[in-house]
MIMAR-144611 format. One line per field, with one value per atom (N, C-alpha, C): y, z, x; atom name. Coordinates in steps of 0.2 Angstrom, whole numbers, plus 5000, padded with zeros to 4 digits. Layout:
% MIMAR-144611
py <- Y,...
pz <- Z,...
px <- X,...
atom <- CA,...
***
This chain:
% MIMAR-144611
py <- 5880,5877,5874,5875,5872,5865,5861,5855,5853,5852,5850,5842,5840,5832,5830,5836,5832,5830,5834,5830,5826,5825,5817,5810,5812,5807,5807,5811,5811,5807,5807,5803,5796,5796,5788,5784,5788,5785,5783,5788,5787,5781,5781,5772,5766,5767,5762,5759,5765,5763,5760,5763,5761,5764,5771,5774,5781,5788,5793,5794,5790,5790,5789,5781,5777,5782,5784,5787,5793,5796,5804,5799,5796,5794,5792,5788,5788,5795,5798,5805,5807,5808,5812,5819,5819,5822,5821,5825,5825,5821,5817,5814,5821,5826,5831,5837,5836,5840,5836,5831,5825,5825,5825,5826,5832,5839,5843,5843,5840,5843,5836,5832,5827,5829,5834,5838,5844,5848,5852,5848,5844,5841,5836,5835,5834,5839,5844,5852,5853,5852,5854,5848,5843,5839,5840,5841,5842,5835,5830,5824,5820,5816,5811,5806,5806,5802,5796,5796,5791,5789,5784,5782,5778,5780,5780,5773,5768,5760,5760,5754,5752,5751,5748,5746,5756,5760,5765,5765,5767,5771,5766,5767,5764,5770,5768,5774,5772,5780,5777,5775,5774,5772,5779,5786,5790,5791,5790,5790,5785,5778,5776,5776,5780,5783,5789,5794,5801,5798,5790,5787,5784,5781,5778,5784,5787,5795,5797,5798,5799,5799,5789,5787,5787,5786,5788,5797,5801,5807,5807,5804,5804,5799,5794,5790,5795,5796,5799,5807,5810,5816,5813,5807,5803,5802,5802,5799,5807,5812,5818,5820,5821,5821,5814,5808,5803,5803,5799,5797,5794,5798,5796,5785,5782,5775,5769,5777,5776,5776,5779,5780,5773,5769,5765,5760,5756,5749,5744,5744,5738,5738,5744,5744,5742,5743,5742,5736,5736,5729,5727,5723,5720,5717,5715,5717,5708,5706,5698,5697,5699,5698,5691,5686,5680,5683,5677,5679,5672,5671,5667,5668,5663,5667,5669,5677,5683,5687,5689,5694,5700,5705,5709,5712,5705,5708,5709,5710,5712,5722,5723,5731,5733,5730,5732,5732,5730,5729,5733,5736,5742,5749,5748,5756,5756,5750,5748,5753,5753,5757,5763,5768,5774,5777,5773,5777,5774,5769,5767,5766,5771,5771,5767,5769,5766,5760,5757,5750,5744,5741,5734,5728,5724,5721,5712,5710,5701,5698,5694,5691,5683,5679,5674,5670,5665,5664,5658,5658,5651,5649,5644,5640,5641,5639,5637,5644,5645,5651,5647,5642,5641,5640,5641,5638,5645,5650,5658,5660,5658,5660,5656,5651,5648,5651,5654,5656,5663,5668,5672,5672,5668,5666,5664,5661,5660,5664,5671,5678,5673,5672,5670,5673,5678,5682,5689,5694,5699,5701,5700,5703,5695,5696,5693,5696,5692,5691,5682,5682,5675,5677,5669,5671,5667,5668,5661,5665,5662,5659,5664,5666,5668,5662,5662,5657,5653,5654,5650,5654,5659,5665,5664,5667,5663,5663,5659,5660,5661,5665,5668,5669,5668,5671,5680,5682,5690,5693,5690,5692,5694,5690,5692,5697,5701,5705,5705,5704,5704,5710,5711,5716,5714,5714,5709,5714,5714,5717,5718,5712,5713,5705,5704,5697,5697,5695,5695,5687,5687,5683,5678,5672,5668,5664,5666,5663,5659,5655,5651,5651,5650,5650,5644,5643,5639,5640,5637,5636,5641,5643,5646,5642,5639,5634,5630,5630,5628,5627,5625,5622,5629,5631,5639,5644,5645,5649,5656,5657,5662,5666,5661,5662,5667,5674,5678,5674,5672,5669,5659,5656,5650,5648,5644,5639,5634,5633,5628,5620,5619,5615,5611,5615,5615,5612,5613,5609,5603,5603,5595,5589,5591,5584,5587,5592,5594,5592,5593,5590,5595,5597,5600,5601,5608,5608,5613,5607,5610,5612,5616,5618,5613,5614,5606,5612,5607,5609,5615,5622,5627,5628,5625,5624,5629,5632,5638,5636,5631,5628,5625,5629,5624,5618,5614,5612,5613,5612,5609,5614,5620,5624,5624,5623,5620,5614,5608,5603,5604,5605,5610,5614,5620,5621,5617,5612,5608,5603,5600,5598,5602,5606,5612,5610,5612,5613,5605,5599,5592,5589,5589,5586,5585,5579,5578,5579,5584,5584,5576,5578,5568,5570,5574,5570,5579,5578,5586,5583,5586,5586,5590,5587,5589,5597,5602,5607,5612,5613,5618,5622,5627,5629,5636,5637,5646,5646,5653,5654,5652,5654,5653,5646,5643,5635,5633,5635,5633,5635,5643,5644,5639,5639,5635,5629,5624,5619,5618,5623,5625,5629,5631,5634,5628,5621,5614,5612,5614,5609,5602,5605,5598,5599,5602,5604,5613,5613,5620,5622,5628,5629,5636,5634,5640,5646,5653,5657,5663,5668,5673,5679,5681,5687,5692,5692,5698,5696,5688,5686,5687,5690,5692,5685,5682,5678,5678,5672,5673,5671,5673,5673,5663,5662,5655,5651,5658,5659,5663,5659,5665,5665,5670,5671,5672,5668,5669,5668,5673,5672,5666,5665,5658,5662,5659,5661,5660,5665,5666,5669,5667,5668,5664,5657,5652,5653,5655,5653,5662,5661,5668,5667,5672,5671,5678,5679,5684,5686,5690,5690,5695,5693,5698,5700,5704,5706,5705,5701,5698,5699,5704,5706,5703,5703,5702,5710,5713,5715,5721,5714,5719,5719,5718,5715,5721,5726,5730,5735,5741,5747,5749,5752,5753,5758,5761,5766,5761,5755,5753,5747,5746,5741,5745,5749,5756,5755,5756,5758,5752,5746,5739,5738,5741,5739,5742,5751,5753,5753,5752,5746,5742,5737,5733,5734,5737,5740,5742,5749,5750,5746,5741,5736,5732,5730,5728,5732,5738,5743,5742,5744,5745,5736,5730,5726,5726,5728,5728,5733,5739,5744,5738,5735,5731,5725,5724,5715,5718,5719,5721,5715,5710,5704,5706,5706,5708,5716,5720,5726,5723,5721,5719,5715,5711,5708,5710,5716,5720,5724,5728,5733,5729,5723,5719,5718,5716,5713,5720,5727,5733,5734,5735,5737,5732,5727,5723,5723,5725,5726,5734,5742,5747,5751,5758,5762,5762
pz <- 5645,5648,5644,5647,5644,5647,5641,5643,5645,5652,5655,5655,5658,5659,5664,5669,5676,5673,5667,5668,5664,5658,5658,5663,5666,5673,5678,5678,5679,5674,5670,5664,5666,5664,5668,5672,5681,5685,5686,5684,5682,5679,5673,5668,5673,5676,5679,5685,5687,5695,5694,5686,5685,5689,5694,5697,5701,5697,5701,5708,5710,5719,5720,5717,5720,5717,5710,5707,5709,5715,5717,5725,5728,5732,5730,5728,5724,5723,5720,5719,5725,5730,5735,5736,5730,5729,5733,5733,5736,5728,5729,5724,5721,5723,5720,5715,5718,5715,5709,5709,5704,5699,5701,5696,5693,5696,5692,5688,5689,5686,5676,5679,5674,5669,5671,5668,5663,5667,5663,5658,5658,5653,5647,5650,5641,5640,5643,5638,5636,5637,5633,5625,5626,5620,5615,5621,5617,5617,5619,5620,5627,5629,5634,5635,5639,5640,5643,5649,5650,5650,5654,5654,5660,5665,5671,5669,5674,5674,5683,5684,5691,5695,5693,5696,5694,5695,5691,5685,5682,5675,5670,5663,5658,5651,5649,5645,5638,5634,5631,5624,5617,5611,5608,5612,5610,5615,5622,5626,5628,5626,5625,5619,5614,5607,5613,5617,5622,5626,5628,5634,5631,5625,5622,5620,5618,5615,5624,5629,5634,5639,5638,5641,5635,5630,5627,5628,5629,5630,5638,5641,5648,5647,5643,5644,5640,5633,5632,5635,5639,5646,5649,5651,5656,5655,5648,5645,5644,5644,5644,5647,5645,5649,5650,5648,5647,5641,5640,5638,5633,5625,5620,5619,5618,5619,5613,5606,5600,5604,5607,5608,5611,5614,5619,5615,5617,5613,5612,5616,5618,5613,5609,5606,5600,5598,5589,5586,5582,5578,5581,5576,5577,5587,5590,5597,5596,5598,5598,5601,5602,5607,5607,5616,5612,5618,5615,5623,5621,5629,5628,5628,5629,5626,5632,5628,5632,5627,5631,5628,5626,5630,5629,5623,5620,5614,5609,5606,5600,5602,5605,5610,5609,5615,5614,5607,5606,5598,5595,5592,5590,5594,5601,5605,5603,5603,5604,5597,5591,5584,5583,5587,5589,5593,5600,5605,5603,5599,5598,5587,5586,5576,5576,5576,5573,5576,5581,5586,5580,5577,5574,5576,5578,5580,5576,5581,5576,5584,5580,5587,5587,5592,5590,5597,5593,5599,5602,5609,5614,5619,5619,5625,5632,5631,5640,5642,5650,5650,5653,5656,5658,5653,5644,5638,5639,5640,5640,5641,5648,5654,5651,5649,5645,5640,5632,5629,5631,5634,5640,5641,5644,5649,5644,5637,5632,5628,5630,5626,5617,5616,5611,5609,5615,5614,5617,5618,5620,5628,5625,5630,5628,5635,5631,5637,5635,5642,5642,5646,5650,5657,5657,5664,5669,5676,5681,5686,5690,5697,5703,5707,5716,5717,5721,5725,5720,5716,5710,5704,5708,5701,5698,5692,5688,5691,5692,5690,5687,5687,5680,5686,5682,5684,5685,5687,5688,5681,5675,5667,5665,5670,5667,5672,5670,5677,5676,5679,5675,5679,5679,5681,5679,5684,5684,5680,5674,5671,5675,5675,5679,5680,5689,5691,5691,5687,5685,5687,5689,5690,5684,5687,5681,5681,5675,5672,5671,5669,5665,5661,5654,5650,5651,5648,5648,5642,5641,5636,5636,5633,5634,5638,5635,5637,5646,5648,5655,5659,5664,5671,5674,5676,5679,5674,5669,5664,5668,5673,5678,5685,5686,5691,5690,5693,5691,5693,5698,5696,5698,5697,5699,5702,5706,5713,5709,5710,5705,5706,5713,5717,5715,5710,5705,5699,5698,5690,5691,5697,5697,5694,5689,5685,5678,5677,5668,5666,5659,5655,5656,5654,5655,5649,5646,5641,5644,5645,5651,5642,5644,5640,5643,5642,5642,5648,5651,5657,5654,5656,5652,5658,5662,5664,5672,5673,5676,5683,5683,5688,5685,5677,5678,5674,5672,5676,5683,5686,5693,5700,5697,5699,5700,5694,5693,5696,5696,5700,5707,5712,5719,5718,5714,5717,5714,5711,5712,5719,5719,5725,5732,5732,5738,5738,5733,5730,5734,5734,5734,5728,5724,5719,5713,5709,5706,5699,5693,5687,5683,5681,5679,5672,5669,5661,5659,5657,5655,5647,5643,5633,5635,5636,5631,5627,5627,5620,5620,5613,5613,5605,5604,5597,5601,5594,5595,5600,5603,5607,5603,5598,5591,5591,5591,5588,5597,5602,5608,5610,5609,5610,5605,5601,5596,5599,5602,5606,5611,5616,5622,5620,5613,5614,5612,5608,5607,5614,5618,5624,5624,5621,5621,5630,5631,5637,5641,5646,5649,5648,5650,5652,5655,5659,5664,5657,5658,5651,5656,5653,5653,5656,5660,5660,5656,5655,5648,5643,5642,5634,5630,5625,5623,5620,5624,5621,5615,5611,5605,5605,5601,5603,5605,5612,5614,5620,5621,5623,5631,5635,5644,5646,5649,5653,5661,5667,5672,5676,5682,5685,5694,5694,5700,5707,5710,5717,5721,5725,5730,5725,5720,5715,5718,5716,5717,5712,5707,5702,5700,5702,5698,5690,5690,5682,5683,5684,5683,5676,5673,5665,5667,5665,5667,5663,5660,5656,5659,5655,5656,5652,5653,5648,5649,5645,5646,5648,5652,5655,5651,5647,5644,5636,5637,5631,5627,5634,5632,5636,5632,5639,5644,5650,5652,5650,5646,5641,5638,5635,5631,5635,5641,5645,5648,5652,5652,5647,5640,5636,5633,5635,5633,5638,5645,5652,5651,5648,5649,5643,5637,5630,5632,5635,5639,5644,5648,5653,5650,5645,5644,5639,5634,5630,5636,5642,5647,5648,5651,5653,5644,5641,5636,5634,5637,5636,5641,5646,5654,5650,5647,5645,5640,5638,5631,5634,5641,5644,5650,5648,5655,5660,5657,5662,5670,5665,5670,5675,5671,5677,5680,5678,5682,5691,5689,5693,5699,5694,5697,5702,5701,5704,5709,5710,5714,5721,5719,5722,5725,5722,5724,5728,5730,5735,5740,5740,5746,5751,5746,5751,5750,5748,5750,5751,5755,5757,5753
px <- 5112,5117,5123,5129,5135,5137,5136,5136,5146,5146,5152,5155,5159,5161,5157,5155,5152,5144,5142,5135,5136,5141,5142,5141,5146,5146,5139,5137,5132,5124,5125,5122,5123,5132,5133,5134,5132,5129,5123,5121,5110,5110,5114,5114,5117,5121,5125,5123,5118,5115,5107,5106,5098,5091,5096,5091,5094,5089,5093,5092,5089,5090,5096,5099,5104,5110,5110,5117,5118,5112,5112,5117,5114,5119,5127,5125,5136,5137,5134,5139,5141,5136,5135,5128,5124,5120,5112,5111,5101,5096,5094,5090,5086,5082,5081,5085,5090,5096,5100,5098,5102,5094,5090,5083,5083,5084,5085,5091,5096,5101,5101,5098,5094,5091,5087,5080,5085,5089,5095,5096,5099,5105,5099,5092,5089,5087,5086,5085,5087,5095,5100,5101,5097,5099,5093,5088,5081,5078,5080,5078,5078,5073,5073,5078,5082,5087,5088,5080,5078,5072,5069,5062,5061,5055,5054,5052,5052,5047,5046,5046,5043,5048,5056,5060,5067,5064,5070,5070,5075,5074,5080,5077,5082,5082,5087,5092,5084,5083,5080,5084,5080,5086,5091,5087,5095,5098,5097,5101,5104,5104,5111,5114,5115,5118,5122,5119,5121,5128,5126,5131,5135,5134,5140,5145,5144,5149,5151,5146,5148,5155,5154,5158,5166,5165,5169,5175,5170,5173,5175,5172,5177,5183,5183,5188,5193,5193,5199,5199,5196,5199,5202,5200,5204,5213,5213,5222,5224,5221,5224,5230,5236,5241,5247,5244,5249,5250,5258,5263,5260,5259,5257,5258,5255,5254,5259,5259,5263,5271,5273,5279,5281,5276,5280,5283,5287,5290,5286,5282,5278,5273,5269,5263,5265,5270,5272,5271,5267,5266,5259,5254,5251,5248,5245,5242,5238,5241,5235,5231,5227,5221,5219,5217,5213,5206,5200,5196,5191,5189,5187,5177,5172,5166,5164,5166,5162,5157,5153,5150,5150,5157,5159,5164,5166,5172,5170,5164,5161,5163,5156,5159,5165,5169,5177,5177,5178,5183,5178,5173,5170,5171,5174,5177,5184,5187,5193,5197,5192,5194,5191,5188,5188,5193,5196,5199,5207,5210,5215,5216,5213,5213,5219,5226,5231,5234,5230,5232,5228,5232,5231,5231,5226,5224,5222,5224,5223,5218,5212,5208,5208,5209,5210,5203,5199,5194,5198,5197,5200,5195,5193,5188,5192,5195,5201,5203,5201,5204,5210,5211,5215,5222,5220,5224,5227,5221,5223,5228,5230,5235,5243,5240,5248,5249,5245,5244,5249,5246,5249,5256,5258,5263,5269,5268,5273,5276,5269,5269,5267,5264,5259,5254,5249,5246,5250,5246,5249,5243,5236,5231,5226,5222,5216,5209,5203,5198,5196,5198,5196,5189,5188,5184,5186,5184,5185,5180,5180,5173,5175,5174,5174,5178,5184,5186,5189,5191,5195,5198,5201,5203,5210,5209,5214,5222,5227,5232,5238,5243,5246,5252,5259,5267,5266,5272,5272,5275,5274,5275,5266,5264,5255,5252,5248,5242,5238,5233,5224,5221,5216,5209,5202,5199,5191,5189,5184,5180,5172,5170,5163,5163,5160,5156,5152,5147,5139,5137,5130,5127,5126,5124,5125,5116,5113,5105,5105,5098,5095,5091,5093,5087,5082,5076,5073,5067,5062,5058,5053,5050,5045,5040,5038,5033,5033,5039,5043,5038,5039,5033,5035,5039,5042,5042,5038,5039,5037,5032,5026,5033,5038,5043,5048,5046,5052,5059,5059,5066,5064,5070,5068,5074,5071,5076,5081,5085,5089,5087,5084,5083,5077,5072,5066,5068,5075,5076,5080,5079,5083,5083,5076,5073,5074,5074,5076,5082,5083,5090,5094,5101,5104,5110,5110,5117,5120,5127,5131,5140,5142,5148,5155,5159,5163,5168,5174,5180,5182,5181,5185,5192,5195,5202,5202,5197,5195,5191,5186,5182,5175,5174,5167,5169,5166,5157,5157,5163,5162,5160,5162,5156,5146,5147,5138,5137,5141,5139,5140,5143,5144,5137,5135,5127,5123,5121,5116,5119,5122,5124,5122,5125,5121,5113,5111,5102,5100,5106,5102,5100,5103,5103,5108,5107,5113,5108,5111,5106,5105,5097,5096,5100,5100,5106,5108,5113,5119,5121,5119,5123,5127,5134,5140,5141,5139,5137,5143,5144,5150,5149,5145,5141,5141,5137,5137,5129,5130,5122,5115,5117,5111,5109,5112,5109,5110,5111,5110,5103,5101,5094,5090,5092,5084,5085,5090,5089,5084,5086,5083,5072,5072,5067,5063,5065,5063,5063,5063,5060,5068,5071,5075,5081,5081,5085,5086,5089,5089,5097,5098,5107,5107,5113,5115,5120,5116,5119,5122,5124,5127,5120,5121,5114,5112,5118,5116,5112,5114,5112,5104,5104,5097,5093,5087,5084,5080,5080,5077,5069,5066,5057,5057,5052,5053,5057,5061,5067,5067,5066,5065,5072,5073,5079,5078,5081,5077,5082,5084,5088,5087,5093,5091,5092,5087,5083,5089,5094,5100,5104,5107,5109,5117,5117,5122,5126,5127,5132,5136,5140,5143,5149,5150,5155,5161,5166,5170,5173,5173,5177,5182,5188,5194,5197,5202,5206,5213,5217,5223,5229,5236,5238,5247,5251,5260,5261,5265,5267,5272,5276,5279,5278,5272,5270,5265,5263,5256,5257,5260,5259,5254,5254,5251,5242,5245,5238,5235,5237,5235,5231,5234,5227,5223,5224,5219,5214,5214,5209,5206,5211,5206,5202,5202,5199,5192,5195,5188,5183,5185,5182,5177,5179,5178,5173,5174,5170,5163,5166,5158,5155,5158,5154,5149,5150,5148,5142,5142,5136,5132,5133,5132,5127,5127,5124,5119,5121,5116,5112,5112,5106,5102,5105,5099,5095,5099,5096,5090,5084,5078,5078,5078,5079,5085,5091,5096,5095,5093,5090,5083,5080,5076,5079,5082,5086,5091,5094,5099,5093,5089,5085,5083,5081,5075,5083,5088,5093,5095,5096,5099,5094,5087,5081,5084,5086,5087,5092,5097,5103,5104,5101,5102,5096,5099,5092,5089
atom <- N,CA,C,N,CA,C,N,CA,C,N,CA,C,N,CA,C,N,CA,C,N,CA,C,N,CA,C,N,CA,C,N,CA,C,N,CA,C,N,CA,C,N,CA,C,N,CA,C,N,CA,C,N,CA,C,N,CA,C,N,CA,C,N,CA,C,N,CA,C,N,CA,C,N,CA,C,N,CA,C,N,CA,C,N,CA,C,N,CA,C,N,CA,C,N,CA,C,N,CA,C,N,CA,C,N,CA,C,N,CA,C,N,CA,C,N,CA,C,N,CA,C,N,CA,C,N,CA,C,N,CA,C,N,CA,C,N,CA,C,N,CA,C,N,CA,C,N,CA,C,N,CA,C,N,CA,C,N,CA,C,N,CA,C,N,CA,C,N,CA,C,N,CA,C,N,CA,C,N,CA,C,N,CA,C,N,CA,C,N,CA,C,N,CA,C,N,CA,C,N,CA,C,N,CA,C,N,CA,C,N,CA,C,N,CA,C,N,CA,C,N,CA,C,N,CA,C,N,CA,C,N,CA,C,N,CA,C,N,CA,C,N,CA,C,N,CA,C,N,CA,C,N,CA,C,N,CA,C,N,CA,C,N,CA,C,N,CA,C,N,CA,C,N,CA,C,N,CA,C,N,CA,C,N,CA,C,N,CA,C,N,CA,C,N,CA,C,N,CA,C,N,CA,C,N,CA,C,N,CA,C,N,CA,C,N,CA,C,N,CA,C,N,CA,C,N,CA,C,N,CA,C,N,CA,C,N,CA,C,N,CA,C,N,CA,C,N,CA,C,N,CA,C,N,CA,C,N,CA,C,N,CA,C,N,CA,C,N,CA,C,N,CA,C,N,CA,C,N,CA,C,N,CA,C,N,CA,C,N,CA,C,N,CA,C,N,CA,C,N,CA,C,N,CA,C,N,CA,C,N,CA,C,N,CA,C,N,CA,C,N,CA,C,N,CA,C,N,CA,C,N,CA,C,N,CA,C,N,CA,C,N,CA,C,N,CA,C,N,CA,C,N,CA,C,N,CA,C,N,CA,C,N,CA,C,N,CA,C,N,CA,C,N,CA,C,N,CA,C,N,CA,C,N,CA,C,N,CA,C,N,CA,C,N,CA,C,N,CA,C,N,CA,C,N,CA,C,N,CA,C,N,CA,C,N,CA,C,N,CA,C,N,CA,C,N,CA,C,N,CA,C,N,CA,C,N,CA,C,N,CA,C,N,CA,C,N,CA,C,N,CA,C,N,CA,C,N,CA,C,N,CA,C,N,CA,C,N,CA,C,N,CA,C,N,CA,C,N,CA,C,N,CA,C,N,CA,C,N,CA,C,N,CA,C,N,CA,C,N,CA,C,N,CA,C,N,CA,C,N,CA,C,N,CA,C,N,CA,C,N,CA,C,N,CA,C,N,CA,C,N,CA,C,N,CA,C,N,CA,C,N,CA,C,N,CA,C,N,CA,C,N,CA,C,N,CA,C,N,CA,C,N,CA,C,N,CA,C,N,CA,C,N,CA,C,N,CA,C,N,CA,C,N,CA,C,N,CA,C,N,CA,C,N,CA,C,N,CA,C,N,CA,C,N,CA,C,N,CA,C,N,CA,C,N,CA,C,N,CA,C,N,CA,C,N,CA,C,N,CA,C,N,CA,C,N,CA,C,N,CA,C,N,CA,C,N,CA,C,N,CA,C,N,CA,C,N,CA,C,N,CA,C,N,CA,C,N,CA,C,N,CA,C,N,CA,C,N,CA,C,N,CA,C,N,CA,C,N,CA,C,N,CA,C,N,CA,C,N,CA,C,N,CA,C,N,CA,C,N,CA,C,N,CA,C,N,CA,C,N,CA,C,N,CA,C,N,CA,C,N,CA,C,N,CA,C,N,CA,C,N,CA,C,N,CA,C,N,CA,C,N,CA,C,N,CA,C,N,CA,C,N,CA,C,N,CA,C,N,CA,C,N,CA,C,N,CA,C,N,CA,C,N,CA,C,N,CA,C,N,CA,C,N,CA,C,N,CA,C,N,CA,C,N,CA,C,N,CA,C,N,CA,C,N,CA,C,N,CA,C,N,CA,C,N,CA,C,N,CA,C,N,CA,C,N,CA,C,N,CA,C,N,CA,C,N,CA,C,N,CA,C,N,CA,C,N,CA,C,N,CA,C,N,CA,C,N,CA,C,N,CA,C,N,CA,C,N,CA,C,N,CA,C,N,CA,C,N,CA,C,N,CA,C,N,CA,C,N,CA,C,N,CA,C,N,CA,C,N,CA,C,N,CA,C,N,CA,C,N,CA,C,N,CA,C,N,CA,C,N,CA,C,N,CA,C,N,CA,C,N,CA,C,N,CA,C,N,CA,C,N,CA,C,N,CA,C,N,CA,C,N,CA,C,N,CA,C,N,CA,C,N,CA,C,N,CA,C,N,CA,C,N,CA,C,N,CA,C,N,CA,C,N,CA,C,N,CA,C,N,CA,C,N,CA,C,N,CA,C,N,CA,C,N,CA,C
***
């Protein structure tokens, strides 16, 4: 077999969907016919690409090595034929990126110097997404990722445009040890008596977000620490028993460390990419978007918690 683009894409539905049932329907394909054409393409590699479990399938350690190059070679097919990115006015010089804590900018910025070599880049970290949008808006930076809530999305003048990256559910870690520790997911309504380290006003809607669903839930939390530190010394908090916190789904915990998703799933998070207009050619947000993008898949393949999740949530709302 001559390995084409479309069994690319095909790889990267199978990854994205977490199952070739679901990724044979996106296509438009017969689940059998998306299985053999499957079975083709690791003959062709000579290796297993994925690995069957209970909830669908997950990429094994060479296939997503297979998907990361993957998605890389469809994105630059994809710019074939545009307007070299060098030529524009707008790219020259240095490219400011700021972001606020996501999880996706390490990724990026590792695709970002394969699909963009000569693009120079300076990173600047920023808590407030809402500092972001001024930052932005004064042209201070050039791009950034910020995040904001459902029903509270950022706003910006028509010098700035943004695009959602991904709205993911939002988790909680907890202790190992925890009274819910046996609870695939836990109610929020359950924690109403645990401590809480809550991150400080990021200008965008939280805390007040999180106060609204424990209020929903019926309850106001009995004590929230202030926390604003790296994930590292946040886990080894939380694995002392010293308090819980609402995390990122993707986030990998460290041994002590549960990741549990909340029962209706009350809390969301959007992460967007937000750039000056004239600040950042069009090619040039394109391939921060899709950087971005697959740094994103590319964390969902590492987090089982979050597939798990995802799979239980997909059987409910599709055939």
């Amino acid at each position: 077999m001559e390995l084409e683009l479309r069994h690319l894409r095909v790889l990267c539905a199978i990854a994205d969907a977490g199952s070739v049932g679901r990724a044979a329907s996106a296509l438009g394909y017969s689940q059998p016919a998306m299985s053999a054409q499957l079975q083709r393409i690791e003959r062709h590699f000579g290796h297993r690409l994925f690995e069957r479990n209970t909830s669908g399938v997950e990429p094994t350690r060479y296939g997503t090595e297979v998907l990361d190059q993957a998605r890389d070679v469809l994105a630059r097919a994809a710019a074939i034929g545009r307007r070299p990115a060098a030529d524009d006015a707008r790219t020259r010089g240095p490219l400011r990126l700021a972001s606020t804590n996501s999880p996706v900018l390490s990724g990026m910025l590792n695709r970002l110097r394969s699909r963009l070599p000569d693009l120079t880049l300076t990173v600047s970290s920023v808590y407030s997404s809402s500092e972001i949008v001024e930052l932005l808006e004064r042209g201070e930076v050039h791009a950034a990722i910020a995040a904001d809530y459902p029903g509270r999305e950022l706003r910006h003048s028509a010098a700035v445009a943004h695009r959602g990256i991904v709205t993911e559910p939002s988790f909680v870690a907890l202790p190992a040890g925890h009274r819910l520790r046996h609870c695939p997911e836990v109610a929020l309504a359950d924690l109403a008596d645990d401590a809480w380290f809550l991150t400080p006003d990021d200008g965008a809607g939280w805390p007040g977000v999180f106060y609204e669903a424990c209020g929903a839930a019926g309850f106001t939390p009995a004590a929230a620490h202030e926390f604003l530190g790296d994930q590292q010394q946040l886990q080894n908090m939380i694995a002392q028993g010293i308090g819980i916190s609402i995390v990122q789904a993707t986030l990998r915990p460290i041994p002590d460390v549960l990741i549990k998703p909340l029962a209706g799933t009350p809390l969301w998070c959007r992460y967007v990419l937000a750039w000056r207009r004239e600040s950042v050619a069009d090619e040039v947000a394109d391939t921060l978007f899709d950087s971005a993008a697959a740094a994103y898949r590319a964390l969902i393949a590492q987090s089982p918690h979050f597939r798990t999740w995802a799979s239980r949530t997909w059987s409910m709302t599709r055939p």
